[in-house]
C-alpha positions, 0 to 999 in steps of 0.5 A: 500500500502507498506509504502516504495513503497509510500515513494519511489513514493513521492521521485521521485515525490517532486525531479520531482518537483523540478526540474520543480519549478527550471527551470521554475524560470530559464526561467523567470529570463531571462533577455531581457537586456544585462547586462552592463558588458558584452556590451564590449565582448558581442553582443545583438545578442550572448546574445540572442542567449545564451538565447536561448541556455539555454531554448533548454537545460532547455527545453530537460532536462525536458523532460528527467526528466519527461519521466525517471521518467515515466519509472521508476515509471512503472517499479517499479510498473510492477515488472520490478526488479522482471524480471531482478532478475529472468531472471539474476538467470535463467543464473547464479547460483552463488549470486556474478554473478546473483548481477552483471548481475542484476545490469548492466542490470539495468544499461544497461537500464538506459542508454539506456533510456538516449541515446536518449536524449544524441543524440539529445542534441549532433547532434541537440542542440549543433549543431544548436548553433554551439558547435558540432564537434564530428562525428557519428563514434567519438561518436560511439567509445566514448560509447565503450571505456566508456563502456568498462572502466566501465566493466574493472573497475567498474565490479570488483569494484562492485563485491567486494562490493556485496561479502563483503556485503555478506561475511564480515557481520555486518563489511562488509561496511566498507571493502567496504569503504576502498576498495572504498577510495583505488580504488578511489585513484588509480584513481586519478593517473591511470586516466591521464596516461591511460583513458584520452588518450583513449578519447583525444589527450594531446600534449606539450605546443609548446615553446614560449611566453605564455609558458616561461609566464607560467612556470615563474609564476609556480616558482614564486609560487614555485609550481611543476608540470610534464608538460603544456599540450594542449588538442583536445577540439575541436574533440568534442565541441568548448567550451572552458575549462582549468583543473589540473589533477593529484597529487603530482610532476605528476599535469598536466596543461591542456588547450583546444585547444580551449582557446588556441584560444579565449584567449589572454595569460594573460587572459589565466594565469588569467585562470591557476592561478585560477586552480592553487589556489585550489590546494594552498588552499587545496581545492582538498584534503579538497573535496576528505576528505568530499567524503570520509566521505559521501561514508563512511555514505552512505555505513553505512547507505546502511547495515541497509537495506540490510535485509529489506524485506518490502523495497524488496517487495515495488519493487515486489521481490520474492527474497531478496538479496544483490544486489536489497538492493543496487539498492534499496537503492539508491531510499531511499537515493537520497534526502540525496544525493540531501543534501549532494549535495546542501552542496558540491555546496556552498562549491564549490561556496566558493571556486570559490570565493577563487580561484578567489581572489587568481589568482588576488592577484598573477597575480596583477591584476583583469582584465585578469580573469575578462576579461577571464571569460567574454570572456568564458562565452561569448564563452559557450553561459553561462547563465549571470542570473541564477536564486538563485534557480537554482544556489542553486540547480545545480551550483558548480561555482557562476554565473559569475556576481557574479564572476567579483563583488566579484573580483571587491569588495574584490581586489577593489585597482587593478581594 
């Protein structure tokens, strides 16, 4: 058997594995007893009800691991990419095109593996534990305006990638990478001008106490912005949330509808202060250097395989080319990326810690974040005990035990 073929097998294998190992230690580190620090927000029954919440999620997500790489193993394996190589180079006669009808049918057909289970976790999961609000018609709509997007942008992203592969030669990765770092760039300022409200309504926050709290805290820490926004959450989910978007003198603050409603107004400058700390500590430059860095090793490493014939017959090719090369390569460097993800989410998990530590420090206080946090995480039915595998794995934030010791342990003197 071709030696890639087997190597690709053992890795969607081992990633099954892990998946399974992580969530089954998730499941028994569930604890029966509500942990003390939450008995003041938290009621056995909502805790319960958490547990529950984070099984059916558990439970879903499993399945959808298992039958995914059940598809995908008997694609490979049944010449799946042959088909759609030869089906796209009976339509087009051009390399770019036949590339770009290859891979947005493979892209078609993942989706269309994953649609279901996005239904079921949207109108039954979400449902039953009383987080959806989103309507067939908003969902509906959700996919069009996405999918969309992805042809209006990702279409031309992708086919600068295919033709400098094909054009620019031993060079051409890093044509790819400086185009990839541009247009990621361009993003970061277009996105919350023009795709954010396709999905969600953004409206001033209304004048009042929470506001003049909030804008003189911003002076306070000489910090500028373009505004203080509230956002529709709840036309999809009653979870609740808070996020910076945007850089410069254009950074936005935006709350959903949703905080606004379960959270008291110090809690809620708890909340914005700890946003408002990544950005004082650098830590959204620092994330989007180490991207860079990582799309620029993976593009390096992509043009080591783009000749690779013994890679194109593992998957039943008649044809080799430079857009199965990339589709294929994605199998070969997953577990990299499985790494390279790890890696990011301590990271993040440190910087959880110091955003954390920065809110207390120029709010005066632990208690409004750690009351916020509680309150939030109650609200999110979050999963108070985590397993360290899991959060290992999986988690960009600390679970938020974690969270609230730290806060307790590093600004003891405020408790």
């Amino acid at each position: 058997m071709n030696i890639w073929l087997l190597t690709i097998l053992l890795i969607i294998l081992v990633s099954c594995l892990l998946d399974l190992a992580a969530a089954t230690l998730n499941i028994r580190a569930l604890s029966a007893d509500l942990p003390q620090e939450f008995a003041d927000v938290c009621t056995p029954s909502t805790y319960r009800t958490s547990q529950d919440y984070t099984r059916a999620l558990t439970y879903t997500s499993l399945v959808q691991t298992g039958f995914s790489s059940l598809i995908t193993v008997a694609f490979i394996v049944f010449g799946g990419f042959n088909i759609i190589d030869i089906w796209a180079r009976s339509l087009a006669q051009k390399e770019l095109l036949i590339g770009l009808l290859f891979i947005g049918s493979f892209l078609l057909l993942s989706f269309l593996v994953g649609l279901p289970f996005s239904i079921y976790r949207t109108f039954v999961i979400e449902e039953r534990f009383g987080f959806n609000r989103t309507t067939v018609q908003t969902f509906i709509f959700d996919m069009f305006k996405g999918t969309l997007l992805v042809l209006l942008l990702g279409g031309p992203l992708l086919a600068s990638v295919l033709w400098f592969f094909t054009h620019a030669g031993p060079y051409g990765w890093m044509f790819c990478w400086f185009g990839v770092i541009l247009f990621s760039l361009g993003l970061q300022f277009f996105a919350p001008v023009f795709i954010m409200p396709m999905f969600n309504k953004f409206s001033p926050l209304e004048d009042g106490a929470l506001r003049t709290e909030i804008m003189n805290y911003t002076q306070q820490q000489l910090f500028t912005m373009q505004g203080i926004f509230t956002m529709d959450g709840s036309k999809r989910s009653s979870k609740v949330n808070a996020f910076f978007t945007g850089f410069g003198k254009f950074k936005k603050i935006v709350f959903f509808d949703t905080l606004i409603e379960k959270l008291l107004p110090h809690e809620i400058l708890a909340v914005l202060a700890h946003e408002m700390g990544h950005f004082k500590l650098q830590h959204i430059p620092k994330n989007m250097l180490a991207s860079i860095l990582q799309v620029g090793v993976m593009f390096y490493l992509l043009s080591f395989f783009l000749d690779n014939q013994e890679l194109s017959r593992a998957f039943g090719m008649e044809t080799l080319s430079v857009h199965t090369s990339l589709v294929f390569f994605g199998f070969i460097y997953s577990p990299i990326n499985m790494v390279v993800s790890i890696l990011f989410h301590f990271i993040s998990r440190r910087h959880e810690f110091a955003a954390d530590t920065y809110a207390a420090e120029t709010t005066g206080s632990v208690h409004p974040l750690i009351s916020g946090l509680k309150k939030l995480s109650e609200a999110n039915l979050t999963n108070l005990t985590p397993h360290p595998f899991m959060v290992f794995l999986h988690y960009s934030h600390p679970p938020v035990l974690k969270r609230i010791e730290h806060l307790k342990l590093s600004l003891g003197k405020n408790v």
